[in-house]
DRENTORKOL-3810 file (N, C-alpha, C; in nm, 4 decimals):
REM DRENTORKOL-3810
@n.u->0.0850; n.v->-0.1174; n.w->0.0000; ca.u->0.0000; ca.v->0.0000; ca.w->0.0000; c.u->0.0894; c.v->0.1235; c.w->0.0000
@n.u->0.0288; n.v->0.2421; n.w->-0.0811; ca.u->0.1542; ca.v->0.3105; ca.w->-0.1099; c.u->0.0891; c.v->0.4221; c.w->-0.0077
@n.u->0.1790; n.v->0.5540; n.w->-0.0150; ca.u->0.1798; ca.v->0.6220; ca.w->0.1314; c.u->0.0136; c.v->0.7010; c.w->0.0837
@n.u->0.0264; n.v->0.7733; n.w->0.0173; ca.u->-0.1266; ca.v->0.7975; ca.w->-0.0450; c.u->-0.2560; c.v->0.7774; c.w->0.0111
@n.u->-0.2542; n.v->0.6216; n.w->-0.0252; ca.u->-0.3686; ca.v->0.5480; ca.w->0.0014; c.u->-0.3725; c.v->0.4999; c.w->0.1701
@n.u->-0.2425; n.v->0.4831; n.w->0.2466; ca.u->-0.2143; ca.v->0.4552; ca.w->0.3635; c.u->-0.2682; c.v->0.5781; c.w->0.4266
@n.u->-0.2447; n.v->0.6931; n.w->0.4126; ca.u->-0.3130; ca.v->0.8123; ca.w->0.4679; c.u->-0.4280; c.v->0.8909; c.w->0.4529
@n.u->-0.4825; n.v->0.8132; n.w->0.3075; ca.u->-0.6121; ca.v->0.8311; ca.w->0.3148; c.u->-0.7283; c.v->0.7070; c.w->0.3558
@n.u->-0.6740; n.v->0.6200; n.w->0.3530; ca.u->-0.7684; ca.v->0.5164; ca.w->0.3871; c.u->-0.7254; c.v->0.4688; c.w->0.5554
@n.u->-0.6038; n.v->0.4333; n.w->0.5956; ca.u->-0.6108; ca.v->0.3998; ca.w->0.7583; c.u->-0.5646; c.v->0.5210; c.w->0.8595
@n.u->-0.4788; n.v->0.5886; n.w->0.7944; ca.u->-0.4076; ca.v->0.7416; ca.w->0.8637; c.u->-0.5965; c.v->0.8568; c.w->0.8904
@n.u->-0.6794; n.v->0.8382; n.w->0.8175; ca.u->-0.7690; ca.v->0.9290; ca.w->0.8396; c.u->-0.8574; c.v->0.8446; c.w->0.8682
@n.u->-0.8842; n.v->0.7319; n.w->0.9487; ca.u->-0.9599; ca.v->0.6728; ca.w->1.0033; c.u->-1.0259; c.v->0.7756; c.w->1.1261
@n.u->-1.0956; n.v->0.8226; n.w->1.1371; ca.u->-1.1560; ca.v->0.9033; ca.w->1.2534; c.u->-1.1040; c.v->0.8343; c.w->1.4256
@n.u->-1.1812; n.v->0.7294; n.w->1.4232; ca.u->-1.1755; ca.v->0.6764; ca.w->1.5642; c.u->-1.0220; c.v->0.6859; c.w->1.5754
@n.u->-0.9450; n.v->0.5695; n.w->1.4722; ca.u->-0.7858; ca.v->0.5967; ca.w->1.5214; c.u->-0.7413; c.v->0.7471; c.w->1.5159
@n.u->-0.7956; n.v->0.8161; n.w->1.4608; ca.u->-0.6871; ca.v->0.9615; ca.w->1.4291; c.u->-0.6799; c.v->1.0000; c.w->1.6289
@n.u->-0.8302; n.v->0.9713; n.w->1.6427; ca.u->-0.8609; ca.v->1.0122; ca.w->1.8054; c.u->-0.7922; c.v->0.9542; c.w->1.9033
@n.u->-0.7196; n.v->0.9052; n.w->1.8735; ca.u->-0.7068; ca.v->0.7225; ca.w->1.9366; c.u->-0.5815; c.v->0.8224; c.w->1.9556
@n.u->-0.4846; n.v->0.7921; n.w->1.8136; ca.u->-0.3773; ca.v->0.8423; ca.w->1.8238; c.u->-0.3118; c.v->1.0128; c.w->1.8807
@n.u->-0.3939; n.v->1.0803; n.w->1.8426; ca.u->-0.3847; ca.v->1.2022; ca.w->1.9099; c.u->-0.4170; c.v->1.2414; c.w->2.0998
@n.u->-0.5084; n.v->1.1377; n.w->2.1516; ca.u->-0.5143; ca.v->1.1449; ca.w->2.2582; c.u->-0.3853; c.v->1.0360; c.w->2.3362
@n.u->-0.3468; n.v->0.9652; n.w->2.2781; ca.u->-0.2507; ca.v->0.8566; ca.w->2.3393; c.u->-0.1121; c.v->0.8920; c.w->2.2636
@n.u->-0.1127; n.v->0.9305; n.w->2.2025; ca.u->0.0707; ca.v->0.9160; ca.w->2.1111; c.u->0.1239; c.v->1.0967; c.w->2.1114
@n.u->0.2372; n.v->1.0964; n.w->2.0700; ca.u->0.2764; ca.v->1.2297; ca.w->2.0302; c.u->0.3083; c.v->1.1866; c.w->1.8753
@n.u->0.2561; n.v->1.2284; n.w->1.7522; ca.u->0.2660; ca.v->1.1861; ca.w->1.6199; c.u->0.3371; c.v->1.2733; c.w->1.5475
@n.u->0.4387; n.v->1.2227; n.w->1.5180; ca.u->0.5280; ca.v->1.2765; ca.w->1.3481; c.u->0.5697; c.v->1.2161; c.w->1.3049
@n.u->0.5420; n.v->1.3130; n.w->1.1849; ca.u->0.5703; ca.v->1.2376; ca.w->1.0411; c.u->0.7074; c.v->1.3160; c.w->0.9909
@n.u->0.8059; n.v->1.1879; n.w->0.9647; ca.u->0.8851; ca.v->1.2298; ca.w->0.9036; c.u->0.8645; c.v->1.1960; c.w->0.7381
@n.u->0.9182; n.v->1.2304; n.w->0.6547; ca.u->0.9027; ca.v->1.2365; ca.w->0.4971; c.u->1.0544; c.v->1.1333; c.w->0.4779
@n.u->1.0081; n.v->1.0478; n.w->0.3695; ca.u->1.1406; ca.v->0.9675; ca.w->0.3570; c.u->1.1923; c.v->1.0398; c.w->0.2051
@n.u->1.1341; n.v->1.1261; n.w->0.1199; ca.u->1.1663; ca.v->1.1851; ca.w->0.0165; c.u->1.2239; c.v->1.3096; c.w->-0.0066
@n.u->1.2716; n.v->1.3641; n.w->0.1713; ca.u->1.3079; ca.v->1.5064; ca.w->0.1503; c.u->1.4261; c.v->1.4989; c.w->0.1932
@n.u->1.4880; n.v->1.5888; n.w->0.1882; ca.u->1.6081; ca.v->1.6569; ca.w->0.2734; c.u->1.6193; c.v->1.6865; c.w->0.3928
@n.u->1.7169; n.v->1.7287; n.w->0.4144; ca.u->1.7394; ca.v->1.8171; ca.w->0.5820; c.u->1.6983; c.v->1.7692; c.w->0.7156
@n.u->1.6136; n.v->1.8248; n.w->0.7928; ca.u->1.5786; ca.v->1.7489; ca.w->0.8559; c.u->1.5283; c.v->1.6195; c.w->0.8762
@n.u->1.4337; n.v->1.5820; n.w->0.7672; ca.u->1.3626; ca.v->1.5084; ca.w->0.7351; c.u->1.4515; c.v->1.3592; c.w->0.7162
@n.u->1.5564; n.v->1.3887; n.w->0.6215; ca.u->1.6704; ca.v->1.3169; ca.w->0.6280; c.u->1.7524; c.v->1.2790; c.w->0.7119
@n.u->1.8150; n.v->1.3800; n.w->0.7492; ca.u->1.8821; ca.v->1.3293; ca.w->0.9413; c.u->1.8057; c.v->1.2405; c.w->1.0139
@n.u->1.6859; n.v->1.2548; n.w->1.0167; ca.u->1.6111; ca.v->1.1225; ca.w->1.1295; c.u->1.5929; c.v->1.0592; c.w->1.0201
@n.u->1.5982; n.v->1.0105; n.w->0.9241; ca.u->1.5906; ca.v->0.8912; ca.w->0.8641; c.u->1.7495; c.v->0.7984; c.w->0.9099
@n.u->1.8362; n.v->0.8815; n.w->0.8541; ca.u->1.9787; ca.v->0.8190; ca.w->0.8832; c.u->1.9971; c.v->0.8007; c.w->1.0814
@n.u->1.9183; n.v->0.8889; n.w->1.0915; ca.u->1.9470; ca.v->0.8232; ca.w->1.2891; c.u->1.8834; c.v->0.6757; c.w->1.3064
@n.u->1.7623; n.v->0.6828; n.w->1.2711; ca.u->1.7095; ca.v->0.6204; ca.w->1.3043; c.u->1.7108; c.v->0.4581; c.w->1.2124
@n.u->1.8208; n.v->0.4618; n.w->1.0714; ca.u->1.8333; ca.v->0.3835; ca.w->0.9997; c.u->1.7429; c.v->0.3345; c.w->0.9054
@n.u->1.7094; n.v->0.4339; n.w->0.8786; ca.u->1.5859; ca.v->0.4109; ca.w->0.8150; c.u->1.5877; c.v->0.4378; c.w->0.6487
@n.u->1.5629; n.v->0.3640; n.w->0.5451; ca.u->1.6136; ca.v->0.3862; ca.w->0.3958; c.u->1.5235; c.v->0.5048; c.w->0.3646
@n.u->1.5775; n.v->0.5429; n.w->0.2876; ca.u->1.4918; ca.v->0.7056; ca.w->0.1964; c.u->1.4230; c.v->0.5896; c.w->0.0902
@n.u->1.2981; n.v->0.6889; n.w->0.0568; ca.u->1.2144; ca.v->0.6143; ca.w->-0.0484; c.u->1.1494; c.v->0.4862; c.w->-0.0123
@n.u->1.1255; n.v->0.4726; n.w->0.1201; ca.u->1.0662; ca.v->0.3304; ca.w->0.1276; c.u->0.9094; c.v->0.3285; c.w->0.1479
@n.u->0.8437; n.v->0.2379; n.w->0.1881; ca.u->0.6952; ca.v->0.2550; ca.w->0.2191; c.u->0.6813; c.v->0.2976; c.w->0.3799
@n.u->0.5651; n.v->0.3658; n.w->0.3809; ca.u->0.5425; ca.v->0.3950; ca.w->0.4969; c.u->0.5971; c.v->0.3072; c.w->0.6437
@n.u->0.6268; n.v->0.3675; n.w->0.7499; ca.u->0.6559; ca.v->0.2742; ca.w->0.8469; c.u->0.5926; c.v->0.3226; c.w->1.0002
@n.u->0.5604; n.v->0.2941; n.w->1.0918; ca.u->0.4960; ca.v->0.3412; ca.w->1.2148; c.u->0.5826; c.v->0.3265; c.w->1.3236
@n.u->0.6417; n.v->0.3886; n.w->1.3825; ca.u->0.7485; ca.v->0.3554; ca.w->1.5079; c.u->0.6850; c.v->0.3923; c.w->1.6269
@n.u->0.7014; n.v->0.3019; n.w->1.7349; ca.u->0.6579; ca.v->0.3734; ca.w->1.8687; c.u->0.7827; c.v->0.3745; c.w->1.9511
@n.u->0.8252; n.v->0.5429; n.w->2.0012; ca.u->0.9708; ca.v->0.5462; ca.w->2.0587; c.u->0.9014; c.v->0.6139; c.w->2.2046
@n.u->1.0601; n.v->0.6122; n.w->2.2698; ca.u->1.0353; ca.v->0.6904; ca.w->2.4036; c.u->1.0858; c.v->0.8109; c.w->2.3855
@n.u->1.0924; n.v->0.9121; n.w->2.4187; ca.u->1.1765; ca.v->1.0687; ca.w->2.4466; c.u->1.2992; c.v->1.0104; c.w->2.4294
@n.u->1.3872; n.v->0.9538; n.w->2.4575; ca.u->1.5048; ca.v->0.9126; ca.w->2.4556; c.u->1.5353; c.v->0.8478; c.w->2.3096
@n.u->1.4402; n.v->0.8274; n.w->2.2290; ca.u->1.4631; ca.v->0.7714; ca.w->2.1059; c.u->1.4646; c.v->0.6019; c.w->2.0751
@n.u->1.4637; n.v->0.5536; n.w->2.1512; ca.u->1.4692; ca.v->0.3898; ca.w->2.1936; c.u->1.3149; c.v->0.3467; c.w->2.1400
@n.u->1.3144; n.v->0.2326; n.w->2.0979; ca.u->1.1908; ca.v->0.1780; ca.w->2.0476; c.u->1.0903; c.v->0.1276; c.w->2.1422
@n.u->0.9956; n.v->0.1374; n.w->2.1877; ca.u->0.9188; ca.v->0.1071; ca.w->2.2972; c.u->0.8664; c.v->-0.0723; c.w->2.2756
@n.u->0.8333; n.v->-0.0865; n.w->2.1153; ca.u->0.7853; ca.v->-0.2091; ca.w->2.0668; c.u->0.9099; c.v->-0.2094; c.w->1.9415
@n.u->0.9582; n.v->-0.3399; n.w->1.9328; ca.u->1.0247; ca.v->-0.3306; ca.w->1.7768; c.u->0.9850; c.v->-0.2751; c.w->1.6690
@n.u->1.0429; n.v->-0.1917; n.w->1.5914; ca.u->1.0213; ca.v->-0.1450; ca.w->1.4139; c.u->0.9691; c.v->-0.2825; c.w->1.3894
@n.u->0.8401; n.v->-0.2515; n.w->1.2739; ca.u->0.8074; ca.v->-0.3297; ca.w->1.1738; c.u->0.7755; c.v->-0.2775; c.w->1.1087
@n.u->0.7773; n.v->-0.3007; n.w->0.9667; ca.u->0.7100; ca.v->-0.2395; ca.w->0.8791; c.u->0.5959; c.v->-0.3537; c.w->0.8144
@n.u->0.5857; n.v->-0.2965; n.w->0.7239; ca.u->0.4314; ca.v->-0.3728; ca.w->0.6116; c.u->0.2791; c.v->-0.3888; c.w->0.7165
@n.u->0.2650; n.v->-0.3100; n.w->0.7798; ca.u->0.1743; ca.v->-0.2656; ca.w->0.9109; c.u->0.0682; c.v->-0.1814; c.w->0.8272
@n.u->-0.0305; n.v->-0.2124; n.w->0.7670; ca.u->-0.1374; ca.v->-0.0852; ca.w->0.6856; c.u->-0.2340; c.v->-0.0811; c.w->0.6926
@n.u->-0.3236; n.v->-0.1512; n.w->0.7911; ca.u->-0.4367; ca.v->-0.1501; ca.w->0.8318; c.u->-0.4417; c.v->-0.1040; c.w->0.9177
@n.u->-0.6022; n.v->-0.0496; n.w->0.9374; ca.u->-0.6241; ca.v->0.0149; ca.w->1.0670; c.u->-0.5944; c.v->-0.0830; c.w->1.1836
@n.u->-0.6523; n.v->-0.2389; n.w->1.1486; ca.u->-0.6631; ca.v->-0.2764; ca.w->1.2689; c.u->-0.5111; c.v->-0.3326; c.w->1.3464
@n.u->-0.4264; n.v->-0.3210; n.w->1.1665; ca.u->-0.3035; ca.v->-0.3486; ca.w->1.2176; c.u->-0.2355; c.v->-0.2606; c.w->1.3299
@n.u->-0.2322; n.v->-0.1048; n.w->1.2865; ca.u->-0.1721; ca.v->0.0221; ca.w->1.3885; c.u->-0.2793; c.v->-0.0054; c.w->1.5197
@n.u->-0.3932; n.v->-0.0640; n.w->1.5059; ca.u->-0.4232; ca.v->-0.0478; ca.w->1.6290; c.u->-0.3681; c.v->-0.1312; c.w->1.7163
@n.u->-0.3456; n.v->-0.2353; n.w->1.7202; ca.u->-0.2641; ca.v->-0.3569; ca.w->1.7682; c.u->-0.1471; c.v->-0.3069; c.w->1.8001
@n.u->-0.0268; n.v->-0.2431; n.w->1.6934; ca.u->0.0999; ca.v->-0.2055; ca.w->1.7634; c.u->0.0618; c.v->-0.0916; c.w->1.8472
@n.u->-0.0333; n.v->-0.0171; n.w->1.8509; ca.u->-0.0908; ca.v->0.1148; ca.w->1.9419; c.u->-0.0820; c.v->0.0249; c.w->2.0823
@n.u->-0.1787; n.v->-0.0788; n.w->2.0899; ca.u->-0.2340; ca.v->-0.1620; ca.w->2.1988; c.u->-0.0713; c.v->-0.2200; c.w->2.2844
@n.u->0.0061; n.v->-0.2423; n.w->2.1938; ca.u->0.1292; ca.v->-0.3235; ca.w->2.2289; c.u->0.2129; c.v->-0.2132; c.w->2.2738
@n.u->0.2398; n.v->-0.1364; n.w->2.2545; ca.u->0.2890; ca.v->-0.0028; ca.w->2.2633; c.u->0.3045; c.v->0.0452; c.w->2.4265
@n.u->0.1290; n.v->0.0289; n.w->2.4420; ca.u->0.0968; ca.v->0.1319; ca.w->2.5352; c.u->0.1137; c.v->0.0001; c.w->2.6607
@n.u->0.0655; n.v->-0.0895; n.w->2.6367; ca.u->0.0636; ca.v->-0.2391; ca.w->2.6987; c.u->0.2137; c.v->-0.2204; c.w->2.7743
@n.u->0.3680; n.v->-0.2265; n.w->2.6420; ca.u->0.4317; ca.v->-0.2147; ca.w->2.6951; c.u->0.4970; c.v->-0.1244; c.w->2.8346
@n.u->0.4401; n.v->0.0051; n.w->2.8032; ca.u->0.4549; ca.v->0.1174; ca.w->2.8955; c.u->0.4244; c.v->0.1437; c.w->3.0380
@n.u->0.3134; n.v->0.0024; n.w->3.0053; ca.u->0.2213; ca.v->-0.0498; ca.w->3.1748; c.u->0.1070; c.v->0.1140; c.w->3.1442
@n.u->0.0619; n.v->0.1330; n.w->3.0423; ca.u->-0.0308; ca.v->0.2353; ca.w->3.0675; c.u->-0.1645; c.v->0.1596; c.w->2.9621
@n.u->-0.2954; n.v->0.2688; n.w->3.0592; ca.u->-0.3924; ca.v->0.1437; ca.w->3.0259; c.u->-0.4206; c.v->0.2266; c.w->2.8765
@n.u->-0.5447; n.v->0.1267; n.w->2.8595; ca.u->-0.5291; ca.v->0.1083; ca.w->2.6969; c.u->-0.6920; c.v->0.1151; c.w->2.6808
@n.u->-0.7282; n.v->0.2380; n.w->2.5983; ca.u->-0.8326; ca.v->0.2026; ca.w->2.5584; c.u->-0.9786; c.v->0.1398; c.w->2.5434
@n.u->-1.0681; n.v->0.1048; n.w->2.5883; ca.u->-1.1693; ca.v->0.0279; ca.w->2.5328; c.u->-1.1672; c.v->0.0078; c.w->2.3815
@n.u->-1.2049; n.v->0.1805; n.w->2.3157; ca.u->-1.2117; ca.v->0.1448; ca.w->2.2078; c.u->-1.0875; c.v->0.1166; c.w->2.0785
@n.u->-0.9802; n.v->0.1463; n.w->2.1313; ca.u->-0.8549; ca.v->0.0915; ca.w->2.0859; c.u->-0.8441; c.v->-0.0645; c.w->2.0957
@n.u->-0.8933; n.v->-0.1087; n.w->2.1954; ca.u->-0.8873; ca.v->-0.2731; ca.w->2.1450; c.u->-0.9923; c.v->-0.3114; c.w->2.0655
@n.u->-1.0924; n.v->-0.2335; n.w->2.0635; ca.u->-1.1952; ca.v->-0.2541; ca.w->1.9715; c.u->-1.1106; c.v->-0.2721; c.w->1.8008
@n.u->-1.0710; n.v->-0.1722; n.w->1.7917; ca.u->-1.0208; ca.v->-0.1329; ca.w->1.6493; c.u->-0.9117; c.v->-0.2486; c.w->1.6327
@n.u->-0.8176; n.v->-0.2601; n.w->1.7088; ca.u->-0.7133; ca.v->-0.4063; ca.w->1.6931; c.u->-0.7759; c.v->-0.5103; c.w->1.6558
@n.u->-0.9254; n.v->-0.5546; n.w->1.6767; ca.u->-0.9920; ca.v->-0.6619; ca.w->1.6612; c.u->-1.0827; c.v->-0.6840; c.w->1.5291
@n.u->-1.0561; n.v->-0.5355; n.w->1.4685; ca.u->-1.1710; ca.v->-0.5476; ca.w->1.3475; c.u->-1.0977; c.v->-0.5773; c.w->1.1865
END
């Protein structure tokens, strides 16, 4: 699924957008630009030009759940959301496990 369709079809999911904005701090880095955008690709090892990817980090930059990629469903991000927060020992949702399940 290319980034496009990933952000218009599971990225603008309503419930998750809510989901994610009340539980995550969200950015987007661009894998096609320069400058900044570039520097956290190379920190974080990450190839330029690839397909979308979802990371859940701490302030410190450390991965909270492992990188995966090929993740493009809603109910997929909701699941690493669920695992995420699971990991953190912070509670989780009702309707976030809802969405992991659909």
């Amino acid at each position: 699924m290319g980034c496009r369709v990933f952000g218009s079809k599971v990225l603008s999911h309503p419930a998750l957008v809510k989901l994610i904005e009340s539980e995550f701090e969200a950015v987007a880095i661009y894998n096609n630009a320069g400058g900044k955008d570039a520097q956290i690709l190379k920190e974080f090892k990450e190839p330029a030009w690839n397909y979308q990817v979802v990371r859940f980090i701490k302030a410190d930059k450390s991965d909270i759940i492992p990188r995966r990629d090929g993740i493009n469903t809603v109910a997929g991000i909701a699941k690493r959301m669920v695992m995420a927060l699971e990991k953190e020992k912070r509670e989780v949702p009702k309707e976030l496990r809802a969405l992991s399940k659909s």
